[in-house]
C-alpha positions in Angstrom: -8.7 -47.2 84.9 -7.0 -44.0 84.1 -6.6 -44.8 80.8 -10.5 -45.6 79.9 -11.2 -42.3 81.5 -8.8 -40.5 79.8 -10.3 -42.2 76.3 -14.0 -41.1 77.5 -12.8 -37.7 78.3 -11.5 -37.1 74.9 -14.1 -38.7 73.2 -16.6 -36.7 75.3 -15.2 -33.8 74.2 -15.6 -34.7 70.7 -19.2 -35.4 71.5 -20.0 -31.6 72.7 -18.3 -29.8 70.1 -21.5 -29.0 67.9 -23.8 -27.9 70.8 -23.9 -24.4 71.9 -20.8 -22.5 73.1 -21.2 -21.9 76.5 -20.8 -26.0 76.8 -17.9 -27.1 78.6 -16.1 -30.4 79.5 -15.2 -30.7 83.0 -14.1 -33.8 85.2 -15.4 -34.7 88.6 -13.1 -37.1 90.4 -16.1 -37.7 93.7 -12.8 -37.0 96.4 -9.7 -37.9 98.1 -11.0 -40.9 99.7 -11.8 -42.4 95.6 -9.1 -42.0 93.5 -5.5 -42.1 93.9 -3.0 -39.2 94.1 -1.7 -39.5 90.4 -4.9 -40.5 89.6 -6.6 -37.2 90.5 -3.5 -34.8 89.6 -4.1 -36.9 86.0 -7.8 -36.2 85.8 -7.7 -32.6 86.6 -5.4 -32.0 84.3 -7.0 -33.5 81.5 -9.8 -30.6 82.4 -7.6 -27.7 81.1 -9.5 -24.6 81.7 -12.5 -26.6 82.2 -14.5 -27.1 86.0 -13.2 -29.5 88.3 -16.0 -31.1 90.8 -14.7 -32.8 93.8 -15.8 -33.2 97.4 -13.4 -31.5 99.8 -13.3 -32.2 103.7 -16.7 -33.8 104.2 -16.8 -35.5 107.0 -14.6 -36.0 110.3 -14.0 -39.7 109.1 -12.7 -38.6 105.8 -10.3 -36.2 107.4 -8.7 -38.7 109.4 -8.7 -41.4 106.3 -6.7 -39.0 104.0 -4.2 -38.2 107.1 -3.5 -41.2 107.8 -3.1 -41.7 103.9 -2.1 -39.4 102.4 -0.3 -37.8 105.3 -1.8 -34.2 105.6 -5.8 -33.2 106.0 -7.2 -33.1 102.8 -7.5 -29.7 102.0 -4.3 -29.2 102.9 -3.1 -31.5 100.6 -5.1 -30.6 98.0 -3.8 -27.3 98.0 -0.1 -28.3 98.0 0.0 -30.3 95.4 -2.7 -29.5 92.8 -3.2 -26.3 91.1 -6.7 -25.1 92.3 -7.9 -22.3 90.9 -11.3 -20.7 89.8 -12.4 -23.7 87.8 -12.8 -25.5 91.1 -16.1 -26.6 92.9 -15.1 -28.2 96.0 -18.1 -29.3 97.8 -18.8 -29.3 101.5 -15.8 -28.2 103.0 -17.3 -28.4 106.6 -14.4 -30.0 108.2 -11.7 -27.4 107.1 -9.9 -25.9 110.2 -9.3 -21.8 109.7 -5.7 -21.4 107.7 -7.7 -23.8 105.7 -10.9 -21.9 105.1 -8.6 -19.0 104.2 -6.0 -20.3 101.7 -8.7 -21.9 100.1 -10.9 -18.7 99.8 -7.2 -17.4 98.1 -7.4 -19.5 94.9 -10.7 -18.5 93.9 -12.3 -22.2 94.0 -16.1 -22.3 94.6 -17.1 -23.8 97.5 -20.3 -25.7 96.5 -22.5 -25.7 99.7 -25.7 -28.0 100.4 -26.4 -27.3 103.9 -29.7 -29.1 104.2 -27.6 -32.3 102.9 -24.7 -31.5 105.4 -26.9 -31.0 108.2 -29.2 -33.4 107.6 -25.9 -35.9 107.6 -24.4 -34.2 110.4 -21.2 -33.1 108.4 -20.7 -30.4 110.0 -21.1 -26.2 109.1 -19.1 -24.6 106.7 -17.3 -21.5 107.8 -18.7 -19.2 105.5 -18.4 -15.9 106.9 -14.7 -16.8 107.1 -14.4 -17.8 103.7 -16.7 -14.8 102.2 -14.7 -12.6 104.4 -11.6 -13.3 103.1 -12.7 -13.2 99.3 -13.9 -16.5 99.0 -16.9 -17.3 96.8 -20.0 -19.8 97.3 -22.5 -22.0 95.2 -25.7 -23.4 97.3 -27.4 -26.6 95.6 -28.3 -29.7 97.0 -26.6 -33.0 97.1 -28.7 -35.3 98.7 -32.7 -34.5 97.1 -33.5 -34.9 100.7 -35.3 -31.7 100.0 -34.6 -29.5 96.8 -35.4 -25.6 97.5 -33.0 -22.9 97.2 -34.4 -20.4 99.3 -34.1 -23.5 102.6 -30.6 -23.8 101.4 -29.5 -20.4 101.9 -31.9 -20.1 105.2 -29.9 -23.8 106.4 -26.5 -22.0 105.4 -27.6 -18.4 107.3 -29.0 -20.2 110.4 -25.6 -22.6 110.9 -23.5 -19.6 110.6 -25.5 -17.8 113.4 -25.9 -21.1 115.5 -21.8 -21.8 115.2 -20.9 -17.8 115.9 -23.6 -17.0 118.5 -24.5 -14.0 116.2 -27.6 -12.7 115.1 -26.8 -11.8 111.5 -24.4 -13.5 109.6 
């Protein structure tokens, strides 16, 4: 509950205080679909200036959940009503529709990108020339271990930007 969390949050951040200084606390509530709306408002705030990790428009399923929810797509909700900013990894964000991609580029958030993971899922493809047009910054890992390798990750990312804009560079 959100009190045990807050209690291992704190207590965490007891715990990291002697190691080196670059360490920071952060809080990843998983997405919109797991924890409530107070809940998550709660948790990133107990963050401060630390990172907050949260999936962000995954899947065409999850879209629709948090619509019909939460009343708005969840990006679009997400950006109403908490304060994102550069402490924010969002990851995924394949199903974001274009005022989307670029109010979300806007706040500085990271959009954390696994594109073997999201195509091997069928998620859907990120808009990235979009969002790195508009300012917008990227992080490429990978999510599912399906297949760990950087330099497929950004060749994934590069070929679904070519395949979704007919283009030959990206």
């Amino acid at each position: 509950d959100p009190d045990q969390f807050t209690k291992l949050y704190e207590e965490s951040v007891r715990a990291i205080k002697n190691l080196p200084a670059d360490t920071v606390m952060g809080v990843a509530p998983h997405s919109l679909r797991a924890v409530g709306r107070e809940d998550l408002l709660a948790t990133s705030l107990l963050s401060k200036d630390g990172p907050v990790h949260m999936h962000l428009a995954e899947q065409l399923a999850e879209v629709d959940e948090v619509r019909e929810s939460w009343g708005k797509r969840p990006t679009e909700w997400l950006l109403e009503n908490a304060d994102v900013n550069a402490n924010w990894c969002l990851i995924h964000c394949t199903q974001m529709e274009e005022h989307e991609t670029l109010e979300l580029a806007k706040t500085g958030a990271v959009a954390g990108l696994c594109p073997i993971t999201e195509s091997s899922l069928g998620d859907g493809i990120f808009d990235g020339v979009r969002y790195l047009n508009a300012g917008g910054v990227i992080g490429v890992g990978s999510d599912s271990n399906i297949r760990i390798s950087l330099s497929e990750e950004l060749r994934t990312l590069e070929y679904s930007q070519r395949l979704r804009d007919n283009s030959r560079a990206a």
